[in-house]
C-alpha positions as CSV (number, residue, x, y, z in Angstrom):
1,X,73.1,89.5,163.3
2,X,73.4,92.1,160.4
3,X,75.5,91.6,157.3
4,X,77.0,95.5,158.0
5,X,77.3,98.0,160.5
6,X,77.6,101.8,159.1
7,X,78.6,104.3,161.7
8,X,78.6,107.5,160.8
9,X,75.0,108.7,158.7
10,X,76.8,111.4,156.7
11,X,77.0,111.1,153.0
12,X,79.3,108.7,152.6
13,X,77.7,106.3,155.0
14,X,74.4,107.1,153.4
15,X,75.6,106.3,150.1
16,X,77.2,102.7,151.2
17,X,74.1,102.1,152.9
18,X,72.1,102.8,149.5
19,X,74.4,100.7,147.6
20,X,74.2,97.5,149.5
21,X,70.5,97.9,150.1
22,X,70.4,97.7,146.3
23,X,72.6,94.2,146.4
24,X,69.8,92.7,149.2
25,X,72.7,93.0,151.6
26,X,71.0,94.1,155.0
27,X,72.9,96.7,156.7
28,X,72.4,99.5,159.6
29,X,73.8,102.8,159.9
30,X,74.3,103.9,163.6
31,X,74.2,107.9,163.9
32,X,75.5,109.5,167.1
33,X,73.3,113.0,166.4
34,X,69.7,113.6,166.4
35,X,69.4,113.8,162.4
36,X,71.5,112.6,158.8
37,X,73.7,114.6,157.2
38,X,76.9,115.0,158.8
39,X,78.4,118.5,158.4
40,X,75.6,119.2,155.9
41,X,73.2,120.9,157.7
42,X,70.1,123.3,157.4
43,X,69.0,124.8,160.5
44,X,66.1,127.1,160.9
45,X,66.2,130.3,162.9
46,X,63.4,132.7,162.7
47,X,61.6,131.9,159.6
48,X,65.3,131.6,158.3
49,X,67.1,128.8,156.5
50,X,70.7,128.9,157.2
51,X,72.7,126.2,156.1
52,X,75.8,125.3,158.5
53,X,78.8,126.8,156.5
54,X,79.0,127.9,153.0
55,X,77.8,125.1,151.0
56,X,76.4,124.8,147.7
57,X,75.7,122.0,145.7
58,X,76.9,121.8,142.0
59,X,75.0,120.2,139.7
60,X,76.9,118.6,137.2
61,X,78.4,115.9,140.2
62,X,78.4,112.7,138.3
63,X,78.4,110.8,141.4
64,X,75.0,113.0,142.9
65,X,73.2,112.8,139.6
66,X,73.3,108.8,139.4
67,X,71.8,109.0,143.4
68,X,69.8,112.3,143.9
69,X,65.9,113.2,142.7
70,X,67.1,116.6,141.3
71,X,63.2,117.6,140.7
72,X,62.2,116.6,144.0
73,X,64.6,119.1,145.7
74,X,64.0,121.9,143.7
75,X,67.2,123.3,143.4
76,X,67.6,127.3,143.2
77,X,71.0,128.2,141.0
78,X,73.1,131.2,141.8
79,X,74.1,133.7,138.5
80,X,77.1,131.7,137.0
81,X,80.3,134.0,137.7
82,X,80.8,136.3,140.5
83,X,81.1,139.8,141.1
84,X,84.5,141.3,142.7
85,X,85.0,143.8,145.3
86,X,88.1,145.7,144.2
87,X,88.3,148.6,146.8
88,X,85.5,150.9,144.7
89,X,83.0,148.9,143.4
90,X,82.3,145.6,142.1
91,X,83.1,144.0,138.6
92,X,81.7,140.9,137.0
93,X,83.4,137.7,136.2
94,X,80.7,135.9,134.1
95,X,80.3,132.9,132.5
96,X,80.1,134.1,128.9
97,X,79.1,130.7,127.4
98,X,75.7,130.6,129.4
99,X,75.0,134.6,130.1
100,X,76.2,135.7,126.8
101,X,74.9,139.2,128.3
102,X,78.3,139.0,130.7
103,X,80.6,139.0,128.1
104,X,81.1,142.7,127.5
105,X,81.4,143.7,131.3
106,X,83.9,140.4,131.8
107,X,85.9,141.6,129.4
108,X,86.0,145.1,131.1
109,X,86.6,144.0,134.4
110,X,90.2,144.8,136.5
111,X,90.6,141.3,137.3
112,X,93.6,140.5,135.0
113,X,94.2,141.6,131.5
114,X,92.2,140.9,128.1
115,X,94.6,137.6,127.6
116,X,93.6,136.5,131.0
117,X,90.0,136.0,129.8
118,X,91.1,134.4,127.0
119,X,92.9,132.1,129.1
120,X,89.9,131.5,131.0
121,X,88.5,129.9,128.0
122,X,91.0,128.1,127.8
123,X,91.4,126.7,130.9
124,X,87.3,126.0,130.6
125,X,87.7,124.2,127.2
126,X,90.6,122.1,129.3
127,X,88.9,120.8,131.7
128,X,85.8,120.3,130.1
129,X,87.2,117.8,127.1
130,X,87.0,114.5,127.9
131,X,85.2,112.2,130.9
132,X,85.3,113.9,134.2
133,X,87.4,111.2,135.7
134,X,89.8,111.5,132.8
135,X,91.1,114.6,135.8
136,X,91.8,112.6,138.5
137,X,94.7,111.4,136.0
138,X,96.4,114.3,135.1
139,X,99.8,115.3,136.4
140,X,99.1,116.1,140.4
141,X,100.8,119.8,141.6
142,X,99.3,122.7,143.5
143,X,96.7,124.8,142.3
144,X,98.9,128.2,142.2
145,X,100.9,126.3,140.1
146,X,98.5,125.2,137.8
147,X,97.3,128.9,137.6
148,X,100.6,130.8,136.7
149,X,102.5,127.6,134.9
150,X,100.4,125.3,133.5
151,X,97.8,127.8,132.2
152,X,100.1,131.3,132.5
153,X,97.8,133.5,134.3
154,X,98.9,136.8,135.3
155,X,99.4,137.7,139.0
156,X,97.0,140.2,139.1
157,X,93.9,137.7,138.2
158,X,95.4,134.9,140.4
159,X,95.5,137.8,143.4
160,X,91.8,139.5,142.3
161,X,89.9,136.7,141.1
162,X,91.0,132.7,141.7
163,X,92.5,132.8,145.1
164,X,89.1,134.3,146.8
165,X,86.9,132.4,144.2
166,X,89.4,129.1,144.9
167,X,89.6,129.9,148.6
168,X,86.1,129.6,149.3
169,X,85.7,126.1,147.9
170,X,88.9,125.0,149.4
171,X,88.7,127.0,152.4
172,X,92.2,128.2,152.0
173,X,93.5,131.3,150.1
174,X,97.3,129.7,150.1
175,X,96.3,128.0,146.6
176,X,98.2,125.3,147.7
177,X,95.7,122.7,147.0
178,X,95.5,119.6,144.4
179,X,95.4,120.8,140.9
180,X,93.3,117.7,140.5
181,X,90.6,118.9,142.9
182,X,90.6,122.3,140.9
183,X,90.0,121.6,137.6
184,X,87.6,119.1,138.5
185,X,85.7,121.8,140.5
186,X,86.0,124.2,137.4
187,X,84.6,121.4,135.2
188,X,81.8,121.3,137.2
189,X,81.6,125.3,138.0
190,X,81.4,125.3,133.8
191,X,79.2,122.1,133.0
192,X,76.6,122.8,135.6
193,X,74.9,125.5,138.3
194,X,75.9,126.0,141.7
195,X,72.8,125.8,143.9
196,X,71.1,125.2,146.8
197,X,67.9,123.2,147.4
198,X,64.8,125.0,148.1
199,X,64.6,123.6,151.8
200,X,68.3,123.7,152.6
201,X,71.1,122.1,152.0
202,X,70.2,118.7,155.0
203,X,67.5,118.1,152.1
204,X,70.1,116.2,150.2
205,X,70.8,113.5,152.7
206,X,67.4,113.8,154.0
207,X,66.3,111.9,150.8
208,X,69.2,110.0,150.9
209,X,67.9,108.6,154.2
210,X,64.2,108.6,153.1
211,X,65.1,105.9,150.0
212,X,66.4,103.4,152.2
213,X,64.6,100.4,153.8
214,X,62.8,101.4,157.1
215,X,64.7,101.6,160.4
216,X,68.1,101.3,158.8
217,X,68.9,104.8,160.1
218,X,69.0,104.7,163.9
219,X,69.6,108.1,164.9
220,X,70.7,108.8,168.6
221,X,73.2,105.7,168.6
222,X,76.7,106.5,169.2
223,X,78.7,103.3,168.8
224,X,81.3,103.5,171.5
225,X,84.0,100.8,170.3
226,X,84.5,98.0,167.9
227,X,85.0,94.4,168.4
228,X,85.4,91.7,165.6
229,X,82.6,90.8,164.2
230,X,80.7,93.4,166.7
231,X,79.6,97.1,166.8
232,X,79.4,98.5,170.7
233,X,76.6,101.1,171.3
234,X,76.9,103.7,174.1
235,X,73.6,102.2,175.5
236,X,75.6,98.7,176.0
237,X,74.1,97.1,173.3
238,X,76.2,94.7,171.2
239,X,75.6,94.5,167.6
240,X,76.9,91.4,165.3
241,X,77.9,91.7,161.7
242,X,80.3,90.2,159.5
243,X,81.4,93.3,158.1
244,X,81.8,97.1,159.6
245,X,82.4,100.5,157.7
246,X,83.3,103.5,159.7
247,X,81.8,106.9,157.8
248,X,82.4,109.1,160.9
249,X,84.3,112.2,160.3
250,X,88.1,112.4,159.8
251,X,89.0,113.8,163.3
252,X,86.3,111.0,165.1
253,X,88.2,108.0,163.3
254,X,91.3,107.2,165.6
255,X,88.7,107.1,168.9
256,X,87.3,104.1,167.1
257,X,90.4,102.4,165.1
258,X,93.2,103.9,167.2
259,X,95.8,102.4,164.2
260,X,94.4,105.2,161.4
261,X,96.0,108.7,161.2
262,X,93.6,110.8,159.1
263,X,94.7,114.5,157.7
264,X,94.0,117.4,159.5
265,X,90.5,119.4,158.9
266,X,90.0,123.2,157.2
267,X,87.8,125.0,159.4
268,X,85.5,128.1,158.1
269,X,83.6,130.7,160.2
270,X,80.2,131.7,158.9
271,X,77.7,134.7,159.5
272,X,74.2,135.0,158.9
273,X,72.5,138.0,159.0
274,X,68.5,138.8,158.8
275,X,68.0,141.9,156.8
276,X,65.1,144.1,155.9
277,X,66.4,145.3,152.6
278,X,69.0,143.0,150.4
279,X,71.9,144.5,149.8
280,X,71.8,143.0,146.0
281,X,68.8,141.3,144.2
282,X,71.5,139.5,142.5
283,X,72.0,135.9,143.0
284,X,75.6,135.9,142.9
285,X,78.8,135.4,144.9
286,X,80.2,138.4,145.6
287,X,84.0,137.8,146.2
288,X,86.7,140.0,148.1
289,X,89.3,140.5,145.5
290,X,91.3,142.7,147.5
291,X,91.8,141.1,150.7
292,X,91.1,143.9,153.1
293,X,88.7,141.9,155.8
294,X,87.7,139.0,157.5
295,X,85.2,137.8,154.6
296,X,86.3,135.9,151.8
297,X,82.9,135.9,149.9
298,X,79.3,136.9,150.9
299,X,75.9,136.4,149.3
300,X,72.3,136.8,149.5
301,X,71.2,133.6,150.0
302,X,67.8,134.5,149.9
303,X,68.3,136.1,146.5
304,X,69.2,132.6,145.0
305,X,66.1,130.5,146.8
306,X,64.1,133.2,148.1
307,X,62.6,130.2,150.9
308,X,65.7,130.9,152.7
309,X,64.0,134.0,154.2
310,X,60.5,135.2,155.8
311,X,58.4,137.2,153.0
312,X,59.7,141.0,153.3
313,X,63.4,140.1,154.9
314,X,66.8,139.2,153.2
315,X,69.3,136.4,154.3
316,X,72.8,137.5,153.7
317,X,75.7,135.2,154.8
318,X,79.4,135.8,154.6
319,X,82.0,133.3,155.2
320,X,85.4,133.5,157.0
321,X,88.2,131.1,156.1
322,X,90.1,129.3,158.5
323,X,89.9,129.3,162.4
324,X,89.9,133.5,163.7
325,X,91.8,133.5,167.1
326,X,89.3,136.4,167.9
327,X,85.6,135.8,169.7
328,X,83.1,135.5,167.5
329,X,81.7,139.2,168.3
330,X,84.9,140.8,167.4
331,X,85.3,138.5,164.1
332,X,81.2,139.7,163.7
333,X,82.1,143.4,163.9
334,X,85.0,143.3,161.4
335,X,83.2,141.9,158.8
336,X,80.2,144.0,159.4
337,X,82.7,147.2,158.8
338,X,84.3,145.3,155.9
339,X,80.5,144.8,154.4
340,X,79.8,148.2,155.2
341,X,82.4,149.2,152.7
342,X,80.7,146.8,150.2
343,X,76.9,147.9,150.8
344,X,76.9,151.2,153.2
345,X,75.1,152.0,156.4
346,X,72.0,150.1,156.3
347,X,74.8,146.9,156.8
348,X,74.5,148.7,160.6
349,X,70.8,147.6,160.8
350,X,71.2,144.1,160.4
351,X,69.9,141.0,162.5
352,X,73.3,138.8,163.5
353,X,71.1,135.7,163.3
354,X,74.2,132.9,163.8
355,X,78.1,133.0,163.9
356,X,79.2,129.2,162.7
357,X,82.3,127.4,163.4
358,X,83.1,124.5,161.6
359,X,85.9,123.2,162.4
360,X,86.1,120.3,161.0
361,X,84.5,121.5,156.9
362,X,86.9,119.7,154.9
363,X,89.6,117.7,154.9
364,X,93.3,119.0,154.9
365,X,94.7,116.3,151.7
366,X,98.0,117.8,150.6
367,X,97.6,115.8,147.6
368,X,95.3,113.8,145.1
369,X,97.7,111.4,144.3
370,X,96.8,108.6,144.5
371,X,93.1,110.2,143.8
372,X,91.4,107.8,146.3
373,X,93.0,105.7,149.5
374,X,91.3,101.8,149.6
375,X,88.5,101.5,151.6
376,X,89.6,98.5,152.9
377,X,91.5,98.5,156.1
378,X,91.5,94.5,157.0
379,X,89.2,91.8,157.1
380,X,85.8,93.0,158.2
381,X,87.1,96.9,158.5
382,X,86.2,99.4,156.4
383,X,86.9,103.4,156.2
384,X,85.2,105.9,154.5
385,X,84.6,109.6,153.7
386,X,85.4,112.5,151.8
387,X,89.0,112.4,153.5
388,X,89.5,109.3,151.5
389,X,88.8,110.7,148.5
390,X,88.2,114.4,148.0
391,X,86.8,116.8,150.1
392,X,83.6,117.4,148.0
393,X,80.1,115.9,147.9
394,X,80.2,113.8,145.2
395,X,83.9,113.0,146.3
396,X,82.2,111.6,150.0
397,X,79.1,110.0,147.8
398,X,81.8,108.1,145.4
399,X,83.5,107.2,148.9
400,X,80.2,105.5,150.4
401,X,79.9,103.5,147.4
402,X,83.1,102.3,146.4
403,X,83.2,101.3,149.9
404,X,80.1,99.4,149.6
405,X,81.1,97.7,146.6
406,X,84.5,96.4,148.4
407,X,82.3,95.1,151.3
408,X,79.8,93.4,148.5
409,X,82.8,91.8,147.3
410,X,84.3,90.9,149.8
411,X,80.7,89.0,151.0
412,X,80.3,87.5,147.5
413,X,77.7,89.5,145.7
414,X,78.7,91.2,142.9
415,X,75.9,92.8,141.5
416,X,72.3,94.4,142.4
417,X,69.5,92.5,143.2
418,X,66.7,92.4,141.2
């Protein structure tokens, strides 16, 4: 017998495992796939790194700082800002603060007018003040509404600049997401770098994995139902425990506690593309401001951690939000003409190297309030995930532990072992 069976090896489950192995309290995590990590994945084609959807990490997590080795993964920072296709060119939204060289060209730029940047600071000075959990307390309404009423931004920088900048965090350009979720994002956007480590983004749960007690991972084990007090492997294996926490993803849940309803998932569609000349040497997002094509954002990956590519070749990636109706080759072609607009004809010569869809990227919460659901579901059951929290990394790492903590708890040790 074990004291607790993790399904699921994704963050969240990795983080709960990493919490009770510090409390002594012996624990397995059972992993349908071949490898950790979940939906965050790095797969390598070609000499190529290409991380399964757009991800990034941002630095400043609270939760991922208190668990990660930052040094040992070597993470590669994009520019801070963004540059904006606006039919003729791109402009620059920068980050004054840390690239006091952006200032002058932010200022410039047909995103919204001179008291729009202001407000920008204003915004940033907002939800920077205080502790970063100090946000999950504020008043709770959508994101557009936070925009135009709670910070009066104009509609022309909500149109050109927040909802393609917001809609590729949040895979959704509606805006119609938790005001909660935003500001914290922007506190972190502002407070830290986003970036990627050098080997890809599976690096993260890789040494997640790697700092726990041998062969509590077991990889290639799909549990196929739960009994109480007992965790039913495909292969017919029965596994005791006094306690179970089920990190699978949202849409897996019900197949194993048929009683739980979780929220729908936000899918995204993403392109990789080898090329022999970058478009930009610029490690920036490049956003669509204008709406006229499939792509939300693109960005030379391999311009922000130049291991993403082979010596002498460029990664570019571009990410599509939402579920296309279309086959992946028509969705391929219209972003290559939208790109085309962006970069000209060499676009024509490059590599399609793989067209992603995940379906299931983040969870679909309608709101933040309350800002995290129990992780208790009875006696012996627990639940776990970004969906019961926030649909970020830190948001599934806080998940894993808090679940831990109410399984520690409930087994009687409250604190870590020496």
């Amino acid at each position: 017998m074990i004291d607790v069976a993790i399904i699921g090896a994704g963050l969240s489950g990795l983080a709960c495992a990493r919490t009770l192995a510090a409390r002594g309290i012996d624990c397995a995590v059972f992993e349908a796939s071949d490898a950790v990590g979940g939906r965050v994945r790095t797969e390598r084609v070609d000499g190529f790194q290409i991380d399964r959807g757009f991800q990034v990490f941002l630095t400043a997590y609270p939760e991922a700082a208190a668990v990660l080795d930052y040094d040992a993964l070597d993470f590669q920072a994009f520019d801070p800002g963004a540059k904006v296709w606006l039919g003729d060119g791109f402009q620059t939204v920068g980050d004054p603060f840390r690239k006091p060289l952006q200032a002058l060209p932010t200022l410039l730029a047909d995103v919204g007018s001179v008291v729009d940047k202001l407000k920008i600071l204003r915004l940033r000075q907002a939800v920077t003040a205080g502790d970063a959990e100090a946000v999950w307390a504020r008043p709770e309404v959508s994101t557009e509404a936070a925009l135009r009423e709670r910070y009066g931004f104009s509609d022309k920088i909500v149109e050109r600049f927040f909802r393609p900048f917001l809609g590729g965090i949040f895979l959704d350009r509606s805006l119609s997401d938790s005001s909660r979720a935003f500001e914290f994002y922007f506190r972190m956007f502002s407070t830290g770098d986003a970036a990627v480590p050098a080997s890809g983004m599976q690096a993260i749960p890789e040494q997640m994995a790697a700092a726990l007690p041998e062969g509590t991972v077991r990889l290639g084990a799909r549990v196929a139902g739960l009994a109480p007090g007992e965790v039913q492997v495909a292969d017919g294996e029965a596994v005791a425990c006094r306690a179970v926490v089920v990190a699978v993803e949202a849409p897996e849940v019900p197949f194993l506690v048929p009683d739980v309803d979780p929220p729908p998932s936000k899918s995204t569609l993403q392109l990789a593309w080898a090329a022999d000349t970058p478009p930009t040497e610029a490690a920036v997002l490049m956003l669509d401001g204008v709406g006229t094509g499939p792509v939300n954002n693109a960005q030379v990956m391999s311009a922000v951690a130049p291991s993403y590519a082979p010596a002498g070749q460029a990664l570019v990636t571009a990410s599509v939000v939402g579920h296309p109706v279309q086959a992946d080759e028509v969705v391929e072609a219209e972003a290559r003409a939208q790109l085309r607009g962006w970069f000209g004809e060499a676009v024509d010569g490059w590599r399609l190297l793989r067209a992603y869809r995940v379906l299931h990227a983040l969870p679909d919460l309608a709101t933040l309030d309350p800002p995290e659901q129990p992780p208790r579901l009875r006696d012996g059951l627990y639940l776990t995930g970004d969906w019961r929290r926030n649909g970020s990394i830190n948001g599934a790492m806080r998940a894993g532990r808090h679940a831990a903590e109410a399984v520690a708890a409930d087994l009687g040790v409250v604190s870590e072992a020496a």
